[in-house]
Backbone bond lengths (Angstrom), bond angles and torsions (degrees), N, CA, C in turn:
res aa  C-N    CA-C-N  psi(-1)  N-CA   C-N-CA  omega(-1)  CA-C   N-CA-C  phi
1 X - - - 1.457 - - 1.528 108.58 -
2 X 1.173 130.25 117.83 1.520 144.38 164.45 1.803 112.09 -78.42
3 X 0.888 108.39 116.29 1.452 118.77 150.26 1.742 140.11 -91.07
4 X 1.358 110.80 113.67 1.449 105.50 -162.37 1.892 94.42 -128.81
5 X 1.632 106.10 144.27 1.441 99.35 136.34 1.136 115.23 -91.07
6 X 1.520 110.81 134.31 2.009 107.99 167.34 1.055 96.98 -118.31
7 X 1.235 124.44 138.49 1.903 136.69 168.48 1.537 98.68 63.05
8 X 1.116 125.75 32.92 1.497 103.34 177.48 1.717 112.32 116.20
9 X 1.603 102.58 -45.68 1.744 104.63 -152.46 1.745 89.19 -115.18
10 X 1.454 97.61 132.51 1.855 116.10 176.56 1.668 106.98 -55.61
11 X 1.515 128.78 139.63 0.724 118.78 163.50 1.289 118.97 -152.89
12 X 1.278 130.08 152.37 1.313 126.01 -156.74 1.880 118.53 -140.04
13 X 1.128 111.74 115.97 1.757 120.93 -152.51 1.560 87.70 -135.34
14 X 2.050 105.18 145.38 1.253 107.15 157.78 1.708 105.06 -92.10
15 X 1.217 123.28 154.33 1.331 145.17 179.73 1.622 119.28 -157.93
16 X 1.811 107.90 153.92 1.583 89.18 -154.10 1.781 82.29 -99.58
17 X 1.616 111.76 164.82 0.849 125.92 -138.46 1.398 119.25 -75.96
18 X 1.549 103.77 -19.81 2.143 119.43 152.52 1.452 116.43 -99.51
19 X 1.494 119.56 34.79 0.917 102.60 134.81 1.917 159.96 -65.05
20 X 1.298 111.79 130.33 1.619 84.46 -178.54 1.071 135.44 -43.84
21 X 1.063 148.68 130.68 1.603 140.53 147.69 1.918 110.86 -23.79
22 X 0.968 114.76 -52.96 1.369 120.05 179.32 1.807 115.44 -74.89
23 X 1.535 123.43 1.11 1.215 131.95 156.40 1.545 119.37 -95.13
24 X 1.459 97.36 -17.20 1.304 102.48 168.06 1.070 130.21 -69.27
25 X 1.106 109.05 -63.26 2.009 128.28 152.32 1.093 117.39 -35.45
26 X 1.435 141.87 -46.45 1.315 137.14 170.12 1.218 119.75 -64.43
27 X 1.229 111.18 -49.37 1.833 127.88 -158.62 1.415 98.94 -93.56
28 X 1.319 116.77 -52.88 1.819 107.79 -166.60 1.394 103.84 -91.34
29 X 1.099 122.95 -27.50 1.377 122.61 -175.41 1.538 114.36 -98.45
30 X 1.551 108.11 -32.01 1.624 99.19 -178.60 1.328 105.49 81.65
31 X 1.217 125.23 14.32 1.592 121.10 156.81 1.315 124.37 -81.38
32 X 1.533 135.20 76.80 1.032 116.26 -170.22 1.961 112.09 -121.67
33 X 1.469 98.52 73.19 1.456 112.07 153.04 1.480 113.17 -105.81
34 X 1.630 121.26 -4.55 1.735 105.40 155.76 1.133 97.03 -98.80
35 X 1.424 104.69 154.41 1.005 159.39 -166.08 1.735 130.56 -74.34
36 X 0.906 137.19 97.53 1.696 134.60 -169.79 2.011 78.36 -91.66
37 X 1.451 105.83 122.37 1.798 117.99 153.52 1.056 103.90 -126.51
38 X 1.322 131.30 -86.50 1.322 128.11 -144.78 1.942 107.43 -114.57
39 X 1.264 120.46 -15.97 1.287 104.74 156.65 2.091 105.41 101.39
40 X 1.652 109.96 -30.72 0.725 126.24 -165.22 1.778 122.83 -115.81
41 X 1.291 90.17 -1.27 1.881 103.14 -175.49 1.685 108.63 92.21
42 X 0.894 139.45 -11.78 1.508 149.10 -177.36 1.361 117.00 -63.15
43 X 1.065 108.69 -33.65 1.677 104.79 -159.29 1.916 104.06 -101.90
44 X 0.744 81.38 -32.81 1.811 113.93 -170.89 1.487 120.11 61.17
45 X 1.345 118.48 26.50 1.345 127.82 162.20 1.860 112.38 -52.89
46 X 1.226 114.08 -0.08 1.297 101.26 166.78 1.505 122.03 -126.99
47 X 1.630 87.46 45.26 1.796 93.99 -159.66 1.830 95.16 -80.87
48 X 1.737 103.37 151.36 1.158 118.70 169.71 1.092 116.13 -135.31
49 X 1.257 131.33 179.63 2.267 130.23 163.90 1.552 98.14 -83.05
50 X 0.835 147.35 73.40 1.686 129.89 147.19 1.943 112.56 -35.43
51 X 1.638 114.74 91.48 1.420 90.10 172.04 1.802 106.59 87.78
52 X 1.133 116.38 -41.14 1.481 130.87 163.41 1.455 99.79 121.73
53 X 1.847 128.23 46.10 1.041 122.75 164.72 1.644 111.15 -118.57
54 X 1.271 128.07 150.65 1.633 103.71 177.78 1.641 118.51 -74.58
55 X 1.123 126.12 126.70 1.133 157.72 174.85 1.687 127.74 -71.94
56 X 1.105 133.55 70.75 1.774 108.66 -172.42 1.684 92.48 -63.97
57 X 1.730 100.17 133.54 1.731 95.75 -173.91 1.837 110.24 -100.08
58 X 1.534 107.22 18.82 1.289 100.87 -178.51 1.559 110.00 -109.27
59 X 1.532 107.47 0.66 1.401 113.18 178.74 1.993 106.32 -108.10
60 X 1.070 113.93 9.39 1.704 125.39 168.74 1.227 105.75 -115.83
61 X 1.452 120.27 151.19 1.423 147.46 154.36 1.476 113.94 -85.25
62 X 1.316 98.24 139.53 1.772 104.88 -165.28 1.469 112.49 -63.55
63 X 1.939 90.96 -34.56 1.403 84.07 -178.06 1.730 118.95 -68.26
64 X 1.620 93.93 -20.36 2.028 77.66 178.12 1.184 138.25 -78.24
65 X 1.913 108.55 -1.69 1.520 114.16 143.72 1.303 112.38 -78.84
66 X 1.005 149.78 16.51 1.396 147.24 -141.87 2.265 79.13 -71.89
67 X 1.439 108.92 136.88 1.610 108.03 169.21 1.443 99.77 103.87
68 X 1.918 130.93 -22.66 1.681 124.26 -142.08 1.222 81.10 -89.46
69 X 1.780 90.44 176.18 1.606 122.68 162.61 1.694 94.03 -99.03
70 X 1.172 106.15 128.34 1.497 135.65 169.08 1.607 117.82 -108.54
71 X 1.110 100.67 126.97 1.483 117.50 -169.06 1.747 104.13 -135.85
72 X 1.114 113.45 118.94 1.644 134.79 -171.28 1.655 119.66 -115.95
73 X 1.023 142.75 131.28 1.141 124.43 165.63 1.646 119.03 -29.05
74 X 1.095 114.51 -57.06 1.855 95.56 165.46 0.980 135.36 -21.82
75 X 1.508 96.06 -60.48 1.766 104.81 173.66 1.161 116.87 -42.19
76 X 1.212 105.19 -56.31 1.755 134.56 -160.76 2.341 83.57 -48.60
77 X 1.464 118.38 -65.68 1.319 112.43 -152.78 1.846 97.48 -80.53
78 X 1.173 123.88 9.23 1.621 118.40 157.12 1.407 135.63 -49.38
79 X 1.477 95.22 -32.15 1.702 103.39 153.85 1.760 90.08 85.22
80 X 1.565 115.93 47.30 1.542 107.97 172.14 0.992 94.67 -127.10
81 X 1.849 142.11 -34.25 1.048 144.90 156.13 1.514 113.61 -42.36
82 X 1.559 116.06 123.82 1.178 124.39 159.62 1.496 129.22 -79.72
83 X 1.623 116.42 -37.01 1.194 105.72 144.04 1.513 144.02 -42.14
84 X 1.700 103.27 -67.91 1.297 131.54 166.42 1.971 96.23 -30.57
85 X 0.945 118.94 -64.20 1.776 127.50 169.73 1.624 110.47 -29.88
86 X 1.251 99.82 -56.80 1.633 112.06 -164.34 2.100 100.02 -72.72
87 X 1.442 108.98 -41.99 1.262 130.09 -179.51 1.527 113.90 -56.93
88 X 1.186 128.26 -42.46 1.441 166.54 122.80 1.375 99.24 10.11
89 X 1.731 94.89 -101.63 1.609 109.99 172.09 1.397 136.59 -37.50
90 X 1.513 99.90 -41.11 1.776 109.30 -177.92 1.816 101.45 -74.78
91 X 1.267 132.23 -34.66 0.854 112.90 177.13 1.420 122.11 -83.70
92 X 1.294 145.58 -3.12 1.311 152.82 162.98 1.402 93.44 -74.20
93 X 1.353 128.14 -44.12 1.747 122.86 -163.05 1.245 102.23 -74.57
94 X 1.518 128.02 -34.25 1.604 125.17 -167.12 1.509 95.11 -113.99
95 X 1.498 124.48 3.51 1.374 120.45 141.40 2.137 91.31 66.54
96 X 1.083 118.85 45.97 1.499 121.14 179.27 1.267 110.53 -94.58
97 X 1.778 139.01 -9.27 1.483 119.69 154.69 1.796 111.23 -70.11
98 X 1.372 98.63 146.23 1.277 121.85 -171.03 1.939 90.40 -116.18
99 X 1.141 105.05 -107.27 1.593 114.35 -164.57 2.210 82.78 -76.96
100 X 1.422 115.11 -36.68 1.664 109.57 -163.20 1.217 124.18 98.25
101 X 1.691 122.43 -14.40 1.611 109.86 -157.35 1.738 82.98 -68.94
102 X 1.366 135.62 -93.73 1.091 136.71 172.04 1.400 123.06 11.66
103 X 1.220 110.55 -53.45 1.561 123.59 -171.03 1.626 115.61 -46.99
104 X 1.458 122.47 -49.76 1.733 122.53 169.90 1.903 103.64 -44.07
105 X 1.230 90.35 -58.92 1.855 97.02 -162.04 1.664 102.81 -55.42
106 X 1.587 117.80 -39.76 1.335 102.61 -161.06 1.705 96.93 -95.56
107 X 1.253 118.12 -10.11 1.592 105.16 179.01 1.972 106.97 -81.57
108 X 0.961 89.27 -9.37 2.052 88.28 173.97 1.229 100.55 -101.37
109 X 1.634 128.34 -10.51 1.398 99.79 179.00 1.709 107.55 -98.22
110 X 1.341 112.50 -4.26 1.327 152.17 -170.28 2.116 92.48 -66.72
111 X 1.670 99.86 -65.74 1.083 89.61 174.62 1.116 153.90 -123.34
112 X 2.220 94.29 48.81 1.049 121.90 157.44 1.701 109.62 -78.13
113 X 1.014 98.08 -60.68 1.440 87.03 161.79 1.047 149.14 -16.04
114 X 1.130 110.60 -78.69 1.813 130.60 171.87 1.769 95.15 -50.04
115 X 1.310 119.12 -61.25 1.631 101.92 179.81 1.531 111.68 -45.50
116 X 1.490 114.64 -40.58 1.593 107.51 -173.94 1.081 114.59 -70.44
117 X 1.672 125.87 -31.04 1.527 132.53 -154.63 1.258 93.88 -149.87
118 X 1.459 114.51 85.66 1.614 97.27 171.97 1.073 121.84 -74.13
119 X 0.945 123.71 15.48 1.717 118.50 172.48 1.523 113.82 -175.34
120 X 1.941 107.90 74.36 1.262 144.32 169.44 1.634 127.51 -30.21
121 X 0.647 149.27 86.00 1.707 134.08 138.35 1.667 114.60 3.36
122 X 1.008 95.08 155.85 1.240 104.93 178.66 1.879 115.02 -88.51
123 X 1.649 82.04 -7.94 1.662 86.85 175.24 1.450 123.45 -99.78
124 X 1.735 86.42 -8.01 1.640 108.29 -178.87 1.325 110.31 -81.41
125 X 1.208 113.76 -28.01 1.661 129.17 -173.97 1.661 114.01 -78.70
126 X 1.452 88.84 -44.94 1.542 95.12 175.40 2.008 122.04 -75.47
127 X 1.557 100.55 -11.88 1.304 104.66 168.05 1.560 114.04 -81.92
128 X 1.391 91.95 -39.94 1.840 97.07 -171.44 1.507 108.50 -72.36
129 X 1.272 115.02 -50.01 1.667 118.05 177.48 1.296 114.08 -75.18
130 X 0.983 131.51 84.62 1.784 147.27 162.68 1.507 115.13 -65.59
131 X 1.274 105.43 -33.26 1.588 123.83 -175.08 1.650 116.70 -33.02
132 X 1.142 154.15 120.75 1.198 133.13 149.45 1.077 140.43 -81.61
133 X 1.618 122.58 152.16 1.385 153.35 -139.08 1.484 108.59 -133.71
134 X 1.711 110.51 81.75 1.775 110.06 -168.64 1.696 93.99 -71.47
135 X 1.299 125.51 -33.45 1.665 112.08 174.69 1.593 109.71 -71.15
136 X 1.125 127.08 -8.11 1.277 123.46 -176.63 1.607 118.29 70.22
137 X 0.978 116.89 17.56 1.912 127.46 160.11 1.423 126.73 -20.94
138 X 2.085 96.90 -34.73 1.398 82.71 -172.36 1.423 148.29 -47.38
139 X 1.833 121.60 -24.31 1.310 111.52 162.32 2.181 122.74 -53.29
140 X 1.452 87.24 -9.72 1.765 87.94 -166.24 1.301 119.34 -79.60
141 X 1.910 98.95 -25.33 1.671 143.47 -162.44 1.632 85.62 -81.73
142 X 1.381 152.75 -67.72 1.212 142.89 -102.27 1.630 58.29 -134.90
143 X 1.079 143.58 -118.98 1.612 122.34 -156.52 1.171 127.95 -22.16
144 X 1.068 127.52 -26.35 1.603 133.03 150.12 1.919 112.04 -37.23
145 X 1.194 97.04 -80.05 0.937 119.42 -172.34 1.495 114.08 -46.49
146 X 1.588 119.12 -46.11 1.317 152.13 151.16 1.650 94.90 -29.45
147 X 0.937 120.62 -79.10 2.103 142.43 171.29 1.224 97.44 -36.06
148 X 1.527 131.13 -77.39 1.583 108.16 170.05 1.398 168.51 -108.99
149 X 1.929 69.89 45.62 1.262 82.88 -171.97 1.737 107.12 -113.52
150 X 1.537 111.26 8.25 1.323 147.11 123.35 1.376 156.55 -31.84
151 X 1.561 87.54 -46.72 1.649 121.86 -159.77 2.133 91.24 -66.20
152 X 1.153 116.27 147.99 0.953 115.17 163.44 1.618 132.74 -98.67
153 X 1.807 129.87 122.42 0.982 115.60 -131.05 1.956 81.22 -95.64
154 X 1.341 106.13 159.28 1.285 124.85 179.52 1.979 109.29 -121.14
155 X 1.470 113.19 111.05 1.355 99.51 -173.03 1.588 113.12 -81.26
C-alpha cells in the first residue's frame, strides 16, 4: 500500500512495488495531465513536484515516494498556487503551446523554478528546463517564464 498527497488530498492505492510513479497517477488515480514521452526520464513530459522538487515521474517507483507531497499539473490549474497563477497567464499571453503534449511537464517544472529563482536568467531557465519541446517553443517558454516571473502579484 503507497501513501501519497496528490494536489493537496491524502491518498492511498495498492501498487506493485516497480511500479512507476507516473503509472500510478494515470491508472490509479486517473490523473492524466502528465505525460508518458519517452519512458526513460529524458524528455520530461512526465515532470511533477515530488516534495516541491521537479521529478521525471516515469523514472521513480511510487513506492519510493511512498509518504511525499505530489504536485501534478492538476494541482498546478486549482488556482491556490500563486505562482502556478502567474505561470498560467504568461503562457496563454506568449501563447507557447504548439501541439501541448510537453506543456503539463514543462509548466511544473516552470514553477519549480520560479519558487527557487523568482526571477531567472536566461541561463537559469535553460539549466532548470531540460524538458523537451518537439514544436520547438522554447524561445516562447523562457519569455513566459521571463512574464512571470515579472508579473505583478495582486493580493
Amino acid at each position: 500500500m503507497v501513501s501519497l498527497t496528490v494536489n493537496g488530498k491524502t491518498v492511498s492505492f495498492d501498487v506493485s512495488g516497480d511500479a512507476p510513479l507516473l503509472w500510478a497517477l494515470r491508472h490509479q488515480l486517473h490523473l492524466t495531465g502528465t505525460k508518458y514521452g519517452c519512458g526513460i526520464g529524458s524528455c520530461g513530459a512526465c515532470t511533477v513536484l515530488v516534495n516541491g522538487a521537479p521529478v521525471r515521474s516515469c523514472s521513480v517507483t511510487a513506492a519510493s515516494v511512498d509518504g511525499a507531497q505530489i504536485l501534478t499539473i492538476e494541482g498546478l490549474a486549482l488556482g491556490h498556487d500563486p505562482v502556478a497563477a502567474r505561470i498560467t497567464a504568461a503562457w496563454i499571453a506568449e501563447q507557447v503551446p504548439q501541439c501541448g503534449y510537453c506543456v503539463p511537464g514543462v509548466m511544473v517544472a516552470a514553477v519549480a523554478l520560479l519558487r527557487k529563482t523568482p526571477h531567472p536568467t536566461d541561463g537559469e531557465i535553460d539549466t532548470a528546463i531540460t524538458n523537451l519541446c518537439r514544436c520547438g517553443t522554447y524561445d516562447r517558454i523562457r519569455k513566459a517564464i521571463h512574464r512571470a516571473a515579472n508579473a505583478v502579484v495582486t493580493p
